[in-house]
N, C-alpha and C positions, 0 to 999 in steps of 0.2 A: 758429579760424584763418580769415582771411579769403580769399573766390575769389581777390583778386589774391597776396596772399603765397602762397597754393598754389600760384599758378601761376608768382610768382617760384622759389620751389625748384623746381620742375618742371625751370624752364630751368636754374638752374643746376645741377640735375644732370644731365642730360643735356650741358650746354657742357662739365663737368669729365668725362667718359665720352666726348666727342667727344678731348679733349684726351690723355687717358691712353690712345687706343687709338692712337694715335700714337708711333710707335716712335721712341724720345729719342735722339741719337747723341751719344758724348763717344769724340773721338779722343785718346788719351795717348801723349802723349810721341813726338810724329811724328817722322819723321826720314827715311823712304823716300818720294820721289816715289808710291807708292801709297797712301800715307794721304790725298792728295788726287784721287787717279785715283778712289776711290767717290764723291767728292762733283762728278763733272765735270757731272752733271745731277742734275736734282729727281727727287725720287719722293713722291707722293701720301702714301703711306705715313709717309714721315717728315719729322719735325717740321723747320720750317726752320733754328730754333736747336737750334747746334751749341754746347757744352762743350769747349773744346780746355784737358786740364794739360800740361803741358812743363817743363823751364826755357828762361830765356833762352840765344838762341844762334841761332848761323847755321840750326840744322834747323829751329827753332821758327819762323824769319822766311820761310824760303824756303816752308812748308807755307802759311803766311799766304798770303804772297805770289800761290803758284800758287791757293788759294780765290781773292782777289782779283781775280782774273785771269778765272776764271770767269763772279766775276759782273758782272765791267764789259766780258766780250768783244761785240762788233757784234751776232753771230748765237748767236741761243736762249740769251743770259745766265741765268745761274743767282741765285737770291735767297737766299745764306746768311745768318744772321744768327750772326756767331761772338763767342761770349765766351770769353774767356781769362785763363786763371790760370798764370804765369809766376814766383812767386816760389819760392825754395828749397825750400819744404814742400809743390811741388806734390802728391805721390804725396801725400802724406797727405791732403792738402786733398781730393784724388780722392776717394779713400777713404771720408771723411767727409760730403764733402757730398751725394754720391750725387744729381747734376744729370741723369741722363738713365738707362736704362734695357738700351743695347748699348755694349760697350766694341770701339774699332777699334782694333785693335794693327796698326802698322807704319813700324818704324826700327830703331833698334838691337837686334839678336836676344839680346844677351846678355843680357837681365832679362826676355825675352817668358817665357816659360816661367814662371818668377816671378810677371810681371804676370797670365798668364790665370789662376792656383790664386788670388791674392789677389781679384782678381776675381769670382769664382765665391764665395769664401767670401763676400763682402762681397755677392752678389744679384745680379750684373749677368750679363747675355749675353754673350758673347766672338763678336767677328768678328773673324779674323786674318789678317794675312798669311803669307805661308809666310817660313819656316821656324817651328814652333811650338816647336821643341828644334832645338838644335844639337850639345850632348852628350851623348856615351851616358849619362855618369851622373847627367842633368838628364832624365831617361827615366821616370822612375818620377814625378817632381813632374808632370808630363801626366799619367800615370795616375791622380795622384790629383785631379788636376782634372775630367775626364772623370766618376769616380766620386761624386765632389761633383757634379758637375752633374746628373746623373741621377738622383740623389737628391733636389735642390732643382727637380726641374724646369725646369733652365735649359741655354740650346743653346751650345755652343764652334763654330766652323765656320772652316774655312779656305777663302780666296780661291784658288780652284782655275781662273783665267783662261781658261788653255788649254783645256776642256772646251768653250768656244764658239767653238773656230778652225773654220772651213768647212769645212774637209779632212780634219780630225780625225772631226769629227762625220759627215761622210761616209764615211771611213774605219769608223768604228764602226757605220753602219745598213747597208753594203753586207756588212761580217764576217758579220752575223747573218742572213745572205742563205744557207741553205745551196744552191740553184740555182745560184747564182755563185760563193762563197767554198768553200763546201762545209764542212770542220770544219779548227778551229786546227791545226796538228801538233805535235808532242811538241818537236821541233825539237832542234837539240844546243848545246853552247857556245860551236863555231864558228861555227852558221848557227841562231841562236833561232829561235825562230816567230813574235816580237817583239822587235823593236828603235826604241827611242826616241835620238835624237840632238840636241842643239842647240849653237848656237853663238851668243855673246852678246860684244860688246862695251861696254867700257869708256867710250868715249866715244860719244855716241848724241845727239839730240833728243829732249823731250816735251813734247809739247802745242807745237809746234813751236820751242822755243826750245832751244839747246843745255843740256844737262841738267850741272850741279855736283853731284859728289857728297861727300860727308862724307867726311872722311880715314877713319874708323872701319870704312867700305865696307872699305876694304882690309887691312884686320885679323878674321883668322878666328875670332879667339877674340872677336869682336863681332857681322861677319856670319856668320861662319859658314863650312865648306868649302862647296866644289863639290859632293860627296857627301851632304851635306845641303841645302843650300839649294835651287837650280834642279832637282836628284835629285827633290825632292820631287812636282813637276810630273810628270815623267816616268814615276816610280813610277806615281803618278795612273793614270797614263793606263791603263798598260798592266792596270790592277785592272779602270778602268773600261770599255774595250772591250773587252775578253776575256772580262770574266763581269760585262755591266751588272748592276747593282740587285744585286749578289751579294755577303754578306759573305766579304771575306777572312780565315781565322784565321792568325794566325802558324804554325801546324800547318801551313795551305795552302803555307808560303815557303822555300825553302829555299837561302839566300846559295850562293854556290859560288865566289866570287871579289870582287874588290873594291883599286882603283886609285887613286891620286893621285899630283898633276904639279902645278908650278906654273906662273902665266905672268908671267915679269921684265916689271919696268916703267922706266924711266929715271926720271929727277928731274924733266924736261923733260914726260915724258905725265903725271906726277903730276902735277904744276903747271897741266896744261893743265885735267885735269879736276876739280880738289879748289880751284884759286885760292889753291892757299898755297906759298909759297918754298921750304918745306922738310918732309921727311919729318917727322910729329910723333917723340918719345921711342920713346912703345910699338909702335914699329913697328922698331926696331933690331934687335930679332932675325930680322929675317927683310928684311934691307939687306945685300947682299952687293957688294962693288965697284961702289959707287953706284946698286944696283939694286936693286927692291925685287921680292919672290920672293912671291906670293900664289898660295895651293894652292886654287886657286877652279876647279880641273881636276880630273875623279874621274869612275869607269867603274868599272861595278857588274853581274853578272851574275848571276843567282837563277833559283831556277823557279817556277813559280803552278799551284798545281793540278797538277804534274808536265811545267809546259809550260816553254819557258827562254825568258828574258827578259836581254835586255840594256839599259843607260841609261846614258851618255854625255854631259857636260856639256862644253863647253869656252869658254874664255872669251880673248879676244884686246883686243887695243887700241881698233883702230878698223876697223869693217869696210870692204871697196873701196867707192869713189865710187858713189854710185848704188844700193848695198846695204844690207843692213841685219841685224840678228839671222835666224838661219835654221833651219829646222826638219828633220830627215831622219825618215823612217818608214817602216816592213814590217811587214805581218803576212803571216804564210805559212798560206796554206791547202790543202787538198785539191786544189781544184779551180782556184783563183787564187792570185795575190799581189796585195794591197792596197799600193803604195809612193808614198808624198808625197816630193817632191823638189824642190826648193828654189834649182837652178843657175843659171848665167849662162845655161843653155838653155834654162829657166825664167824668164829672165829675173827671177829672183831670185823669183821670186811663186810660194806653195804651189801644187801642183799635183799632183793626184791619178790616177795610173797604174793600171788592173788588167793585169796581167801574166799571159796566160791562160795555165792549165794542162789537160791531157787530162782532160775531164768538163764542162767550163765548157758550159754552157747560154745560145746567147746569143740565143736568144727569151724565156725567164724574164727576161733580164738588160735587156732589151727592154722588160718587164712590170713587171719593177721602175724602171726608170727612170722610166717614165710615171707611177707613183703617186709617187716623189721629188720631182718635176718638180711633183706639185701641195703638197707642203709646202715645196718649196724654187725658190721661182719661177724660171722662166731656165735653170734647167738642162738641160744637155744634154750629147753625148760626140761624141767623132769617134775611125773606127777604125782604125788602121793594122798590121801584119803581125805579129801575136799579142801584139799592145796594145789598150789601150780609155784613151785620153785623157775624162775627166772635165771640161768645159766649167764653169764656176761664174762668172755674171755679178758685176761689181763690185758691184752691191748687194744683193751676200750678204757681202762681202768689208767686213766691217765696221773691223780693225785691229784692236791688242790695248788701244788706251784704251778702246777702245768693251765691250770683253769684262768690264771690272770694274764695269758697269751691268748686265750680261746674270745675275753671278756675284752681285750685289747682289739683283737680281729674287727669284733664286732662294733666297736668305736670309728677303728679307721674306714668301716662302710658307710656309716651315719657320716661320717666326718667327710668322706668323697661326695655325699647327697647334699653335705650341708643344712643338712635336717634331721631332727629327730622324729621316730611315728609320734604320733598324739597322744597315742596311751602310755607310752615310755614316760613324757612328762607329767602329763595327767595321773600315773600311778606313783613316780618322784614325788608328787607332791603331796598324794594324799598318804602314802607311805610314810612322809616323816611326820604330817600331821596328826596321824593314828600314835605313832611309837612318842611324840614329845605331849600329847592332851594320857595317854595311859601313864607317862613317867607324872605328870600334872597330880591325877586323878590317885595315883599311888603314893605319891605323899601326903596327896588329904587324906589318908586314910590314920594315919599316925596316931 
């Protein structure tokens, strides 16, 4: 063999080793404005060509469309290079041709569960959006995705947003403060020791244009309830600030209640937000005196560790002028209450309250702030008569398009270990177990 032909192999194995350590993305079957909220920036890491299967249709164009948008905006345009396969046999086509290496699930929830086990069997990674199940008895098909995976070496992971809100994440390093929080309390089922809240509207902007959504949105048996979907987030949280890095077991959870409600829509807000004339067929069951009734409302109370937890979803039209989706929160401590708040006296922007209690330490709280203050630039507090306002300059205040780059980040590090921690899956799992046995337990209530 001659010097140069050795040193053509050389290069080309190393180009094809450059090539393969590049994480491959194929998004299937889009259909929720978040399947293109992870592609709103580049990452080093992954390959600029994207695999998108779908069929034809309005979700397939609009997912296009917001890429396209991307990468022909003024400021820091993005370079996808998307191919697409839109004929009838897309799934299989997937399937088969195995074009990239991570599957991104998010749109219609009815076949996700479905999608990640097929997935898994066939070699691929799963990044998901939430809801990963929506039915209790689509509960066990997770499970055995999960258990495949772990056997093939391969990671499922759900887009857990909320984990990079500023307030949240402050919320959770000040809890672990025992000088200022002091320890969680037991709490009861009037007053937890944890309470997650949000509230979400219907019609909204993304990426600043008014958002269309898919009639199928408004059909539970596609997205999903309340109790499962947005639940899931909250669930989250309350795993993840209460007992960080800590596996949850089902042993740990114990449901105690569990709610749903729906919220009427006209024909008139249909139309505004979907662009279509009329209610499709499959949504006639749930059309009452021209109104259409979505149970996308559900409140769920449990305990963690013996501590009680509440989670509160609620979903409305359109929020007042000037506002937007909004977040409520408490933890209750010893020593403090940690409470984000969210009002017109908030001026609608998180905003982070310690609420002192007898024991609060506020030269420790003092000492803590100065070392926050160097991982989190600009912060500061102001104090008024047994408060402590939380000061968070705008550029920490990044928005929640910005959070599915931060939740991407944190993917392609698991994904360079080729492992997930224990508790990430350990909490996956008992996470949708808790949100699909409350949507369970909420319809026996009928």
């Amino acid at each position: 063999m001659s010097r140069i032909t050795l040193i053509l192999l050389v290069l080309l194995f190393f180009s094809c080793s450059i090539k393969e350590d590049k994480i491959r993305w194929i998004t299937l079957d889009p259909g929720h404005f978040h399947a293109a909220l992870v592609q709103k920036i580049m990452y080093d890491e992954i390959d600029p060509e994207v695999h998108v299967y779908g069929p034809k249709g309005t979700d397939l164009e609009m997912h296009l469309n917001r890429i396209t948008a991307y990468n022909q905006r003024a400021s820091q345009p993005t370079s996808w290079k998307i191919k697409v396969y839109d004929k009838p046999d897309f799934y299989e086509h997937f399937l088969t041709e195995k074009s990239g290496s991570v599957v991104v699930l998010s749109g219609n929830n009815k076949k996700k569960t479905t999608y990640i086990l097929d997935a898994i069997k066939k070699g691929f990674h799963v990044y998901a959006d939430k809801p990963m199940v929506i039915q209790p008895q689509e509960f066990q098909t997770l499970e055995k995705a999960f258990e495949l995976a772990e056997k093939q070496n391969l990671l499922i992971y759900d887009i857990m947003t909320e984990r990079s809100e500023i307030t949240t994440l402050l919320q959770k390093e000040l809890s672990q403060e025992a000088t200022v929080f002091g320890r969680l309390i037991k709490g009861s089922p009037k007053e937890p020791a944890i309470v997650k809240s949000s509230v979400h509207h219907y019609s909204k902007k993304v990426s600043g244009k008014p958002l269309i959504r898919p009639a199928w949105f408004f059909d539970t048996q596609q997205q999903g309830e309340g109790l499962v979907d947005v639940s899931a987030h909250l669930v989250d949280l309350t795993f993840w600030e209460c007992f960080p890095e800590q596996a949850i077991e089902r042993s740990d959870i114990q449901l105690l209640d569990a709610q749903r409600w729906p919220t009427a829509m006209s024909l008139a807000d249909f139309k505004n937000v979907t662009h279509l004339d009329r209610f499709p067929k499959y949504l006639d069951p749930n059309i009452k005196n021209d109104s259409l009734f979505v149970f996308a409302n559900g409140a769920m109370t449990y305990t963690i560790k013996g501590h009680h937890a509440k989670v509160e979803v609620l979903w409305n039209f359109k929020a007042p002028e000037g506002t937007g989706d909004t977040h409520y929160s408490i933890m209750r401590g010893t020593k403090a209450d940690l409470e984000i708040l969210q009002t017109k006296y908030e001026n609608y922007t998180p905003t982070l309250f310690i609420n002192k209690k007898q024991g609060f330490d506020f030269d420790a709280f003092q000492k803590i702030m100065k070392q926050l203050s160097k991982k989190y630039p600009g912060l500061s507090f102001k104090e008024r008569s047994g408060q402590i306002e939380i000061l968070i300059p705008d550029q920490l205040r990044e928005g929640h398009e910005a959070h599915f780059a931060a939740v991407t980040r944190r993917f392609i590090k698991y994904f360079k270990k080729q492992k997930l921690p224990k508790w990430e899956v350990t909490n996956m799992l008992t996470k949708y177990h808790l949100t699909t046995t409350a949507l369970k337990q909420a319809h026996s209530l009928k």
